[in-house]
C-alpha positions in Angstrom: -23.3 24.9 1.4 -20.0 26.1 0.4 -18.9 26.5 -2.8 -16.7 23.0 -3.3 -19.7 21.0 -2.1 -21.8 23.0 -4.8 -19.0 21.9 -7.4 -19.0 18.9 -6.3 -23.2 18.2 -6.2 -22.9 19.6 -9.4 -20.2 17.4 -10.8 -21.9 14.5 -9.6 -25.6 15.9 -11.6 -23.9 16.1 -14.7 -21.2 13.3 -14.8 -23.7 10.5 -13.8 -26.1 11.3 -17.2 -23.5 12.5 -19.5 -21.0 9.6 -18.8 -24.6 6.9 -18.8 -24.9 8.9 -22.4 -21.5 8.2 -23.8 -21.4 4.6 -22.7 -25.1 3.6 -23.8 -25.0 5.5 -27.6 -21.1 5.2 -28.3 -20.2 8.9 -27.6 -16.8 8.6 -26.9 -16.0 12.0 -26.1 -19.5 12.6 -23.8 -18.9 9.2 -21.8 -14.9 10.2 -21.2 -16.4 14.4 -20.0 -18.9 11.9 -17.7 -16.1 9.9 -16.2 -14.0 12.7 -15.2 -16.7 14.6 -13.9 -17.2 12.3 -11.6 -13.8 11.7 -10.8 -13.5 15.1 -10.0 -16.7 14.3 -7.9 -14.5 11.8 -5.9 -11.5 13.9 -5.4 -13.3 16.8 -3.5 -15.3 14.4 -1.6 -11.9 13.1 -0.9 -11.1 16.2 0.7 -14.0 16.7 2.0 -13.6 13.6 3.8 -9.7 13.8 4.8 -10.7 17.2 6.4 -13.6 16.7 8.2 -11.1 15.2 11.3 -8.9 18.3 11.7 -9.6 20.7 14.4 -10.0 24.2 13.1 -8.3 25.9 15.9 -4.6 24.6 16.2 -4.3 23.1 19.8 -2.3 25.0 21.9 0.2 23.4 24.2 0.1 23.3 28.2 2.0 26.1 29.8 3.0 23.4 32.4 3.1 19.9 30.8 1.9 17.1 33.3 4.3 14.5 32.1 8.0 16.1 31.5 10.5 13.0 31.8 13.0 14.8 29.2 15.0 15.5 32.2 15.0 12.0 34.2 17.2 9.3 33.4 15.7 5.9 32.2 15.7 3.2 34.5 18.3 0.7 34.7 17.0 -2.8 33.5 15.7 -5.2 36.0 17.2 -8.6 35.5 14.7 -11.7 35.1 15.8 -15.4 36.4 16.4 -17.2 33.3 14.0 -19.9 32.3 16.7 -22.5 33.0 17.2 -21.4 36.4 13.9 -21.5 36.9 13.8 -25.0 35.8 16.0 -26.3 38.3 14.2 -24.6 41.2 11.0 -26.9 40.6 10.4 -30.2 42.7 11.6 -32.6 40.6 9.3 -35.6 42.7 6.1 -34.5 41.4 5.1 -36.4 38.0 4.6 -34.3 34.6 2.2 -34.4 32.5 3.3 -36.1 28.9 6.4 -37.9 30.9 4.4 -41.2 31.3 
């Protein structure tokens, strides 16, 4: 176990009791040395946490990249009838529904 998970194991030990302490007998300063112990608890789990997804090595790039379009033009835009003109291309002889 590495050090910051001993600190925080042992901030964990000692907040939980001391803070349970200070609440229960009304020992203001052991129950606010409690809550920030575990508080601290929480932060380097935090960090534990947060750094558990990052790669250790860095990830190289590819010496040729599969995908380049930085030197392709984008594609004009293709035009799509317009709902209206679509309209008018229906049979008009067959009955709708709703037009009862």
């Amino acid at each position: 176990m590495k050090t910051k998970g001993l600190l925080a194991a042992l901030c964990l030990i000692a907040g939980i009791p001391l803070a349970a302490y200070g609440l229960a007998y009304g020992g203001t300063l052991f129950a606010v040395v409690g809550l920030a112990l575990v508080l601290a608890f929480w932060f380097l789990a935090w960090q534990w946490i947060s750094g558990a997804g990052k790669p250790t090595t860095p990830i190289k790039p590819s010496a040729d990249a599969a995908w380049n379009l930085r030197d392709q033009a984008p594609l004009p835009p293709t035009s799509s009838p317009a709902p209206q003109a679509a309209a008018e291309e229906r049979d008009d002889s067959t009955p709708r529904r709703g037009s009862e």
